[in-house]
DRENKE-563499 format. One record per residue (C-alpha): residue in three letters; x, y, z. Coordinates in Angstrom, 2 decimals, padded with zeros to 5 digits. Layout:
BEGIN
residuo ALA; east X; north Y; up Z
...
***
This chain:
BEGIN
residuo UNK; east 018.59; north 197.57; up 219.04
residuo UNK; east 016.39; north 200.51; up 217.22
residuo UNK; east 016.93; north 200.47; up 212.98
residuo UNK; east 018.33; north 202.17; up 210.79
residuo UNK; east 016.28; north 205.01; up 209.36
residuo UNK; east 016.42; north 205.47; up 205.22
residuo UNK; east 015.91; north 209.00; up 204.35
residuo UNK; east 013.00; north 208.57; up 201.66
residuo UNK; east 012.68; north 211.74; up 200.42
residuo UNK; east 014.36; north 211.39; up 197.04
residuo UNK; east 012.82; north 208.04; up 196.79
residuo UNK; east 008.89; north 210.55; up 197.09
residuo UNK; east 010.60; north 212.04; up 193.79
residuo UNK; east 008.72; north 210.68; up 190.60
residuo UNK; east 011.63; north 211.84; up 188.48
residuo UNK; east 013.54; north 208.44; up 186.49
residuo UNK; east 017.18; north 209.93; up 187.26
residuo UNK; east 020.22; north 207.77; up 189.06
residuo UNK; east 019.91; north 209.39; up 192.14
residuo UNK; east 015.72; north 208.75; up 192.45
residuo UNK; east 016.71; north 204.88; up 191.25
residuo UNK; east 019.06; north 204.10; up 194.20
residuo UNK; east 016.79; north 206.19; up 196.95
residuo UNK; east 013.57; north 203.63; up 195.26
residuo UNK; east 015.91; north 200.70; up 195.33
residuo UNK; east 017.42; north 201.05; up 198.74
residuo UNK; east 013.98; north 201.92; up 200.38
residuo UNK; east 012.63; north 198.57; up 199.22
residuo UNK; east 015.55; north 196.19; up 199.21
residuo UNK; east 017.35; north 196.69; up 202.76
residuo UNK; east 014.21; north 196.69; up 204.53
residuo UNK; east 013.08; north 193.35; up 202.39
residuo UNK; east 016.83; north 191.92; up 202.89
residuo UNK; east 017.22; north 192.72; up 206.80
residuo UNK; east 013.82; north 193.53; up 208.42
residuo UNK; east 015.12; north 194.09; up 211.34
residuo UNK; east 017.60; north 196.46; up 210.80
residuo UNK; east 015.64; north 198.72; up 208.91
residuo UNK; east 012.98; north 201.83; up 208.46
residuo UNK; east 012.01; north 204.45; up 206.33
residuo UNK; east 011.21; north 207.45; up 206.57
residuo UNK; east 009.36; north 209.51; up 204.13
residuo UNK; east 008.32; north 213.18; up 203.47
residuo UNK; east 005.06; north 214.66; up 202.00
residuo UNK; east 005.22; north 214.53; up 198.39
residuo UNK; east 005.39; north 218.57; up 198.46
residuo UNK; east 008.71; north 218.06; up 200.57
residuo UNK; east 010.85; north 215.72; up 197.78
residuo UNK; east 012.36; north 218.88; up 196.17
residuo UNK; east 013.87; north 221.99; up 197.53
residuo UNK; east 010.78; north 222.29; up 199.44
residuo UNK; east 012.27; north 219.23; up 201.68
residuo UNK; east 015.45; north 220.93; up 203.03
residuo UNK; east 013.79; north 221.74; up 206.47
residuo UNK; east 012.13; north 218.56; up 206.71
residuo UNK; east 015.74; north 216.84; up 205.98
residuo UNK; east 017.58; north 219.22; up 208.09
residuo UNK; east 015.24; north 219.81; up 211.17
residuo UNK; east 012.42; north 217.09; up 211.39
residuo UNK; east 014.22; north 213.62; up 210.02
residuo UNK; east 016.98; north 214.38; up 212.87
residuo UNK; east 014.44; north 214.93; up 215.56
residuo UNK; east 012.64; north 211.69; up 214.31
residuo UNK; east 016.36; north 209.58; up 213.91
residuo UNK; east 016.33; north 211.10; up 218.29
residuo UNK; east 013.22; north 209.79; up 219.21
residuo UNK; east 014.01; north 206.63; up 217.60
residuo UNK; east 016.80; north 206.35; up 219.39
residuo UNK; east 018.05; north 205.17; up 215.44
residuo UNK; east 021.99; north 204.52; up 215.66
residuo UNK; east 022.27; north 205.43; up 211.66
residuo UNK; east 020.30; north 207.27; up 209.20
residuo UNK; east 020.91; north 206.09; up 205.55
residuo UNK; east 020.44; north 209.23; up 203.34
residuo UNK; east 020.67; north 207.44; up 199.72
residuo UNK; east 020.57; north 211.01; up 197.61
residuo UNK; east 023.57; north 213.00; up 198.18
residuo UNK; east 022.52; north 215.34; up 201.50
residuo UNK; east 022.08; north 214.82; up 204.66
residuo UNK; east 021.51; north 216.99; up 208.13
residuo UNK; east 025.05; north 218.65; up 208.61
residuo UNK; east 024.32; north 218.81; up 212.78
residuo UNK; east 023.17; north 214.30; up 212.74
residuo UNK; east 026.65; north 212.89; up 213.92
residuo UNK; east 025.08; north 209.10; up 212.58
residuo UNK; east 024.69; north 209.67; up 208.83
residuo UNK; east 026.02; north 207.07; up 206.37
residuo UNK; east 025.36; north 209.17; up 202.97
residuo UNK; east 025.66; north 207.88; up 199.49
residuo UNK; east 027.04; north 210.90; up 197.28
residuo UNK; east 027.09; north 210.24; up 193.59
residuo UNK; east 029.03; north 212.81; up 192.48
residuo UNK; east 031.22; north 216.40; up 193.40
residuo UNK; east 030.06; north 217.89; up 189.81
residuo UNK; east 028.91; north 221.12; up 192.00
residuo UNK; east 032.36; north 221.40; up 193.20
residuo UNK; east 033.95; north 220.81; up 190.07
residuo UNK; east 031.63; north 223.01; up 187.51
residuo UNK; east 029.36; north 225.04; up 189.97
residuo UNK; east 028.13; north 226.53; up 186.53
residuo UNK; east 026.00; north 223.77; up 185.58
residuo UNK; east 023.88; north 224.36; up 188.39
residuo UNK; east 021.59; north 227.17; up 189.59
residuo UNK; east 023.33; north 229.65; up 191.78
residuo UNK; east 021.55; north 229.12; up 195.22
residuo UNK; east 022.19; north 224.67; up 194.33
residuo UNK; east 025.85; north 225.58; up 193.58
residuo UNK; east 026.08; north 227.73; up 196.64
residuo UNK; east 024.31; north 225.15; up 199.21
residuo UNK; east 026.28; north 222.00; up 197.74
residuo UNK; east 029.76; north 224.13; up 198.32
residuo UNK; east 028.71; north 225.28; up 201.66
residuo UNK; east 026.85; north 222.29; up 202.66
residuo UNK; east 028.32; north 218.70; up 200.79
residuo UNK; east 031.98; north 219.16; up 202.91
residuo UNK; east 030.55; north 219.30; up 205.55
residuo UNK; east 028.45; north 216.24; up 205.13
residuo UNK; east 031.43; north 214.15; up 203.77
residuo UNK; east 033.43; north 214.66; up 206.48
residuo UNK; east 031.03; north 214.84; up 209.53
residuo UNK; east 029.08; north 211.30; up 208.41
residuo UNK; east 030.19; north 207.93; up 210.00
residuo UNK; east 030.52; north 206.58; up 206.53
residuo UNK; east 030.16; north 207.82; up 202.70
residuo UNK; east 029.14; north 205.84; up 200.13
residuo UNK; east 029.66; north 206.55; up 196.30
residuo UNK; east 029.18; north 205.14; up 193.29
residuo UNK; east 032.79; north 204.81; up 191.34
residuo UNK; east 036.67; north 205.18; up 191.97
residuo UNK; east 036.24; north 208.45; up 189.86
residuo UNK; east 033.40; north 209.62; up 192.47
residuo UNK; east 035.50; north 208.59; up 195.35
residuo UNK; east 038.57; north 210.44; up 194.07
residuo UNK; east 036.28; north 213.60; up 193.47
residuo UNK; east 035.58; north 213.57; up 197.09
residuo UNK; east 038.84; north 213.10; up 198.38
residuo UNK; east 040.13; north 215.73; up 196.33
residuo UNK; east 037.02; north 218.18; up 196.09
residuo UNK; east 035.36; north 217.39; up 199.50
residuo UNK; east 038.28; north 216.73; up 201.83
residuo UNK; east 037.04; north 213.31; up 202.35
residuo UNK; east 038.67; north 210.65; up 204.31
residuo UNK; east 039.60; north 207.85; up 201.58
residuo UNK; east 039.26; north 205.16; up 204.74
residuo UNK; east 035.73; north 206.20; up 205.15
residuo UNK; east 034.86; north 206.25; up 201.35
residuo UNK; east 032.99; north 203.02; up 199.73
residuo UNK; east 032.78; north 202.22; up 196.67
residuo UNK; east 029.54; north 200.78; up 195.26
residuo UNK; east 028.20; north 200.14; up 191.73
residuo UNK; east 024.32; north 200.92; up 190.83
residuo UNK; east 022.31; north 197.87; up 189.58
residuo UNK; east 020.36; north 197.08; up 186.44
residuo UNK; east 016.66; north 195.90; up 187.07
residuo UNK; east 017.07; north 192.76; up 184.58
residuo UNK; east 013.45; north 191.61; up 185.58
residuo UNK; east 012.23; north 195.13; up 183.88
residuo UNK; east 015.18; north 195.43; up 181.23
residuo UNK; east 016.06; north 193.28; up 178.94
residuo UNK; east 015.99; north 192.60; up 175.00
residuo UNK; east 012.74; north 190.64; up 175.12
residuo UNK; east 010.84; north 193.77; up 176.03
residuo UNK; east 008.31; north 194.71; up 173.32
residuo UNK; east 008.80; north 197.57; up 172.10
residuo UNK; east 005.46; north 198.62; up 170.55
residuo UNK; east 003.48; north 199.86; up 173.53
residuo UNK; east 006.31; north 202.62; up 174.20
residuo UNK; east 006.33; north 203.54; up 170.27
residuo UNK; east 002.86; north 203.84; up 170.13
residuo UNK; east 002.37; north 205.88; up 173.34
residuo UNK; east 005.83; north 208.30; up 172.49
residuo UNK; east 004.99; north 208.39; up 168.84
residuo UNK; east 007.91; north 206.47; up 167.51
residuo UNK; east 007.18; north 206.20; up 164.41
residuo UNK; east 010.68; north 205.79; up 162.42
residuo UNK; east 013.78; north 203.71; up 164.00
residuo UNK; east 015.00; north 206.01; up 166.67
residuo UNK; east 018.60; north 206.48; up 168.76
residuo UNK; east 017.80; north 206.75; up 172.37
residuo UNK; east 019.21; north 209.27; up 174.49
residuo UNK; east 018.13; north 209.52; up 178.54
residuo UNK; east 019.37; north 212.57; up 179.95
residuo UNK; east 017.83; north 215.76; up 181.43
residuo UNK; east 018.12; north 218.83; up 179.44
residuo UNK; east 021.35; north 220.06; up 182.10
residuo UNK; east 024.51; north 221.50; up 180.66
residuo UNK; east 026.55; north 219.00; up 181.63
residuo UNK; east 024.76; north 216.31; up 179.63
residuo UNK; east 026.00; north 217.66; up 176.66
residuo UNK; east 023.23; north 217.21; up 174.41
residuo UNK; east 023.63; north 220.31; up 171.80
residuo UNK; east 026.71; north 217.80; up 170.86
residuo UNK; east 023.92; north 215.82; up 168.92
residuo UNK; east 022.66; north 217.85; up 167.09
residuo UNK; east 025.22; north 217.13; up 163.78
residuo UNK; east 024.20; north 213.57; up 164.70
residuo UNK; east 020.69; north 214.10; up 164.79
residuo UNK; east 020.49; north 215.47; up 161.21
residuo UNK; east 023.13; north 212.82; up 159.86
residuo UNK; east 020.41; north 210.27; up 161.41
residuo UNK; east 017.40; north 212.43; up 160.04
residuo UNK; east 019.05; north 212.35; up 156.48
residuo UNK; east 018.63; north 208.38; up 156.77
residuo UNK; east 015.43; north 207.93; up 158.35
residuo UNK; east 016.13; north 207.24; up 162.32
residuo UNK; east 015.04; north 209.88; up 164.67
residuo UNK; east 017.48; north 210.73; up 167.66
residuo UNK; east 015.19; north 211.65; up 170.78
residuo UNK; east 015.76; north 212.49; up 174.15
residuo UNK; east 014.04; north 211.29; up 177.27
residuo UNK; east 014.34; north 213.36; up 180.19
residuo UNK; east 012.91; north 216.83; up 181.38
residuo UNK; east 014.36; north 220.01; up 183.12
residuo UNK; east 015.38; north 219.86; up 186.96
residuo UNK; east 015.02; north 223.35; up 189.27
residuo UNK; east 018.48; north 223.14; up 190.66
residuo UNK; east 020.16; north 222.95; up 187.51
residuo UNK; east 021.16; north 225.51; up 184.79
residuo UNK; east 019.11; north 224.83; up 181.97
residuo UNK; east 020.50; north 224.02; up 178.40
residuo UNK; east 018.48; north 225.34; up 175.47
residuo UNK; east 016.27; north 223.53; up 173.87
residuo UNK; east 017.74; north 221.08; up 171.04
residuo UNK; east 016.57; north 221.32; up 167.63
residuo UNK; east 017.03; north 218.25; up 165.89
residuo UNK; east 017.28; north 215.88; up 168.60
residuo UNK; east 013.28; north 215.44; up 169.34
residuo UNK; east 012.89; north 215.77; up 173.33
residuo UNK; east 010.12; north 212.88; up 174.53
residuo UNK; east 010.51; north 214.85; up 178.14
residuo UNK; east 009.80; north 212.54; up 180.97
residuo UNK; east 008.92; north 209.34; up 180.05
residuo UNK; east 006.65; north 207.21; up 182.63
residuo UNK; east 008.80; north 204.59; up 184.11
residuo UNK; east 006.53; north 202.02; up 182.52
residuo UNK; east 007.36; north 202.89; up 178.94
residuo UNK; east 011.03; north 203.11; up 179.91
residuo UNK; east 012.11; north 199.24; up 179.31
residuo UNK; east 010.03; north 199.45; up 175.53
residuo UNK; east 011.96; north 202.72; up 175.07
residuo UNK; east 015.51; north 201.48; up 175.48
residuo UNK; east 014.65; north 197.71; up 173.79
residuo UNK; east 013.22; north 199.38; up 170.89
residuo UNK; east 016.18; north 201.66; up 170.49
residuo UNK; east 018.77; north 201.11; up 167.00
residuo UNK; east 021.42; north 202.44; up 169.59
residuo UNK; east 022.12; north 204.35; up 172.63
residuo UNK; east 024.52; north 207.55; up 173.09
residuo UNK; east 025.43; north 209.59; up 176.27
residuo UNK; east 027.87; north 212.70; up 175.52
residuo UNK; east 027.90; north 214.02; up 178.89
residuo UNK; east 030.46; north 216.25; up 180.31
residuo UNK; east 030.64; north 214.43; up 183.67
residuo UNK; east 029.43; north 211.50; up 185.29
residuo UNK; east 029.64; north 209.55; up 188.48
residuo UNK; east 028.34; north 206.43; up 187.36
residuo UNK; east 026.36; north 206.96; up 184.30
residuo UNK; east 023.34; north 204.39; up 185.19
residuo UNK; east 021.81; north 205.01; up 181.85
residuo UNK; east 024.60; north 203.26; up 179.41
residuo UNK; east 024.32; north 200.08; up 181.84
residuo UNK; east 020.31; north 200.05; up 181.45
residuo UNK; east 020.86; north 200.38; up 177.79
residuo UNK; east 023.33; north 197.15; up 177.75
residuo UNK; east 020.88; north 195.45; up 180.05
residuo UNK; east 017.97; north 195.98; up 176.97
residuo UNK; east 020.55; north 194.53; up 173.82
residuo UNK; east 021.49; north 198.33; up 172.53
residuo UNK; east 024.83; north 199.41; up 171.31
residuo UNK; east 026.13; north 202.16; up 173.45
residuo UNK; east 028.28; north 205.17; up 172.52
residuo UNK; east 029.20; north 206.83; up 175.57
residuo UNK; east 031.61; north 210.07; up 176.41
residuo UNK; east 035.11; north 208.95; up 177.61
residuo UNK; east 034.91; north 211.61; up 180.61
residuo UNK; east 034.26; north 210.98; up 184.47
residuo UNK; east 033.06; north 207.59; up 184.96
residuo UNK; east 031.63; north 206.75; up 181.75
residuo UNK; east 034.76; north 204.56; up 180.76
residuo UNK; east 035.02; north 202.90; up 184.50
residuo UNK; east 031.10; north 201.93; up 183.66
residuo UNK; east 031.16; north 200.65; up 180.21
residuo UNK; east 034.51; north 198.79; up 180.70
residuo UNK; east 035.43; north 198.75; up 177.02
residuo UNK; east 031.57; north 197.47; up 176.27
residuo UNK; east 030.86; north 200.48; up 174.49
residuo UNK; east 032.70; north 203.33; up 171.92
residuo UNK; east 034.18; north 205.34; up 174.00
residuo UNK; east 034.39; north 209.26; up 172.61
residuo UNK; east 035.25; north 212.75; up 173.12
residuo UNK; east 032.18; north 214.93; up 173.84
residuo UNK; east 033.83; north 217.61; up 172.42
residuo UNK; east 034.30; north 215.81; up 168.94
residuo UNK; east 030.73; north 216.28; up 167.42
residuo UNK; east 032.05; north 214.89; up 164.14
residuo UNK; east 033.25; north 211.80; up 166.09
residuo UNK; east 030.24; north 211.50; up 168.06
residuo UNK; east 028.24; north 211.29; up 164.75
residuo UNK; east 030.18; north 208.54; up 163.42
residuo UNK; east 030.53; north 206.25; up 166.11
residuo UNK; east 026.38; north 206.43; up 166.22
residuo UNK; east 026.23; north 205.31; up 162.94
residuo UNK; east 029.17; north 202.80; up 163.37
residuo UNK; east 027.22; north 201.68; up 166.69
residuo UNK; east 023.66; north 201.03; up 164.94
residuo UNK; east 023.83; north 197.28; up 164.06
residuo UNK; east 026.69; north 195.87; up 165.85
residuo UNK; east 026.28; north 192.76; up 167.23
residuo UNK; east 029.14; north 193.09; up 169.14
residuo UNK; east 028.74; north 195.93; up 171.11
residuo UNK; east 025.32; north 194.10; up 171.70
residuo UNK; east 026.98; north 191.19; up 173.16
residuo UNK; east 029.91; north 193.11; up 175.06
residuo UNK; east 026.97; north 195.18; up 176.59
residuo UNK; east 024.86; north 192.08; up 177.53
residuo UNK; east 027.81; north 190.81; up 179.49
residuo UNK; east 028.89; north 194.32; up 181.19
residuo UNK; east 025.77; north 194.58; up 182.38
residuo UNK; east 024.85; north 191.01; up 183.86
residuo UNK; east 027.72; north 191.91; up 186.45
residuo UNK; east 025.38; north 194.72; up 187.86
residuo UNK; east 022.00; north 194.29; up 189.76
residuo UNK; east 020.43; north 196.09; up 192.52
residuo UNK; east 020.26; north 192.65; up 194.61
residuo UNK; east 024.15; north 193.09; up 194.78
residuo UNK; east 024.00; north 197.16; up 195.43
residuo UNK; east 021.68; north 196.41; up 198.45
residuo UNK; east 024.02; north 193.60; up 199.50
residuo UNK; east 026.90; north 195.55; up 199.32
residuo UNK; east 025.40; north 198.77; up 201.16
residuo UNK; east 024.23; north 196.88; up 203.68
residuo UNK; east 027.53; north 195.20; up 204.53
residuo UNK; east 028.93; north 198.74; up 205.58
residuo UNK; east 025.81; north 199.44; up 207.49
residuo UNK; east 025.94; north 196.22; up 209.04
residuo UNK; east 029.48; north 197.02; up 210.51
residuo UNK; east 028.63; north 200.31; up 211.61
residuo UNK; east 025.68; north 198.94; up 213.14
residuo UNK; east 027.20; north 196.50; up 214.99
residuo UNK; east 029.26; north 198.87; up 216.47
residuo UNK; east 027.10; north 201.34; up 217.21
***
C-alpha cells in the first residue's frame, strides 16, 4: 500500500513555537517508528509561511494523487480544504474565539477556511479536552472524529543537569533571571509582567522574554521592563530554561501550553495562567493564576522562586509526557485509518 504523506511545511519553519515542535517531531518520529507507512513532504524554505498556502493548497494535493497516498498528515493546523484524506492536528480555535489577536487577512482565512478543514478531514487531532471542546463548539466538529493527544517533552535535551552557562553567556544573563517563552502576540499576555518585572528588578533578577513577532498575528507593544531575548536558537533553549530562578506564562489562551511542561522537564517552578488549557497541562504542578490579576501574578513569581516543591511536582508532571508517546499515540489513529483505507 502507498504511505502516508506528512505535510512538512511547518516543520521548514525555524521558529521554536508548539506548533513548529510537533510538525519537527512528527516528521522524524513516525517515519523512524513505521518506515513503511510513512513520507514527507516538504516545501522550499520560502514556502513555510504565508508564502506556502498555494503550495499546501494546490501542489501537496496533486503530489498526495500521484502517490496514490491514502492519508496526508498535516501536523500544523491547515490543510487543503478540496483533499478528502486529511488527518489534521489543530492546536487550537483561538481565531474563532478572539479573531482580534490575529491579523485581519489570518483571522479571515482561519474563519473561512479551519471549518471547513475540521469537518471535511477523515480524522482531527488536537492537543487537549479544552482544544477538542473549542472545536466542537467553535468549528462544528464531530466529537467521534476528535482525538485527543498530549505534546511531549524532549527529556534527552531538557532536563535540570543542563548547564546553564553557555546560554548566559551567549544571551547576556548576567543577574538571576525569570524565564518567560512566548511571542510578543496579544494573547500571551505579557504587558501583565511588567509590575512583576520591576518587583524582580528591585531585587536583582531580571524577567526576560524569549520569543519574537509572528506575521499573522496582531502585534503587542513592546514591553518595558520585561527584557525581550527575541528568538533564541534552539541550542541555547535547554541552558535558558535550566538556568531559570522560575518560569511564568500569563497567557490569555492556550491549547496546550508546551512551554510550562518544558520548564518542569528543566527543574523550574512554574506560574502559569488558569485560562484554556494551562490548568489541564500543569495538573496542579504549578500556581495556577488569573492573568488579569497583575498584583497576583507578581506574587506568586516571587512565592514560586525557590520552591522545591513546585520543582518536584513539575519533575513528575512532566515525566508523564514525551514525544516517543505523542508519535505512538498519533500513529495509532493513523494506523486505523490506514488500515481501512
Amino acid at each position: 500500500m502507498a504511505r502516508v504523506l506528512i505535510n512538512g511545511r511547518a516543520a521548514v519553519r525555524p521558529e521554536p513555537g508548539g506548533v513548529e515542535r510537533w510538525a519537527r517531531e512528527l516528521a522524524a518520529r513516525l517515519p523512524a517508528l513505521a518506515p513503511g507507512r510513512y513520507a514527507v513532504v516538504r516545501p522550499p524554505g520560502a514556502l513555510a509561511h504565508r508564502a506556502g498556502h498555494a503550495w499546501e493548497q494546490a501542489v501537496l494535493p496533486a503530489v498526495a494523487v500521484a502517490r496514490r497516498a491514502p492519508l496526508v498528515l498535516h501536523p500544523a493546523n491547515t490543510a487543503p480544504v478540496a483533499l478528502g484524506r486529511n488527518v489534521v492536528v489543530i492546536h487550537d480555535a483561538a481565531a474563532l474565539r478572539e479573531p482580534s489577536w490575529y491579523s485581519g487577512a489570518y483571522a479571515a482565512w482561519q474563519r473561512a477556511v479551519l471549518p471547513v478543514v475540521v469537518r471535511r478531514a477523515r480524522h482531527v487531532v488536537t492537543v487537549s479536552e479544552f482544544s477538542r471542546a473549542e472545536l466542537v463548539e467553535l468549528a462544528g466538529a464531530d466529537p467521534a472524529r476528535v482525538t485527543v493527544v498530549a505534546g511531549g517533552v524532549d527529556h534527552d535535551r531538557l532536563h535540570p543537569g543542563v548547564d546553564p552557562a553557555p546560554a548566559r553567556a551567549a544571551l547576556d544573563l548576567a543577574r538571576p533571571y525569570v524565564l518567560t517563552v512566548a511571542s510578543r502576540l496579544p494573547r500571551k499576555n505579557l504587558a501583565a509582567l511588567e509590575p512583576a518585572a520591576r518587583r524582580l528588578g528591585e531585587l536583582g533578577i531580571d524577567l526576560v522574554a524569549a520569543g519574537g513577532a509572528r506575521p499573522q498575528f496582531a502585534e503587542e507593544p513592546p514591553a518595558g521592563a520585561v527584557r525581550a531575548l527575541g528568538l533564541v536558537p534552539e541550542a541555547l533553549l535547554p541552558g535558558l530554561y535550566a538556568g531559570a530562578a522560575a518560569f511564568v506564562l500569563p497567557s490569555l489562551h492556550e491549547g496546550f501550553g508546551l512551554p510550562v511542561l518544558e520548564a518542569m522537564a528543566s527543574g523550574v517552578p512554574v506560574v502559569a495562567s488558569d485560562r484554556g488549557a494551562l490548568p489541564e497541562t500543569c495538573a496542579g504542578a504549578a500556581l495556577l493564576v488569573d492573568p488579569g490579576d497583575h498584583a497576583a501574578i507578581t506574587e506568586a513569581v516571587e512565592a514560586a522562586i525557590g520552591d522545591p516543591h513546585l520543582v518536584a511536582a513539575g519533575l513528575a508532571r512532566a515525566a508523564g509526557f514525551s514525544w516517543a508517546r505523542t508519535a505512538n499515540e498519533v500513529d495509532g489513529v493513523v494506523r486505523h485509518l490506514y488500515i481501512r483505507a
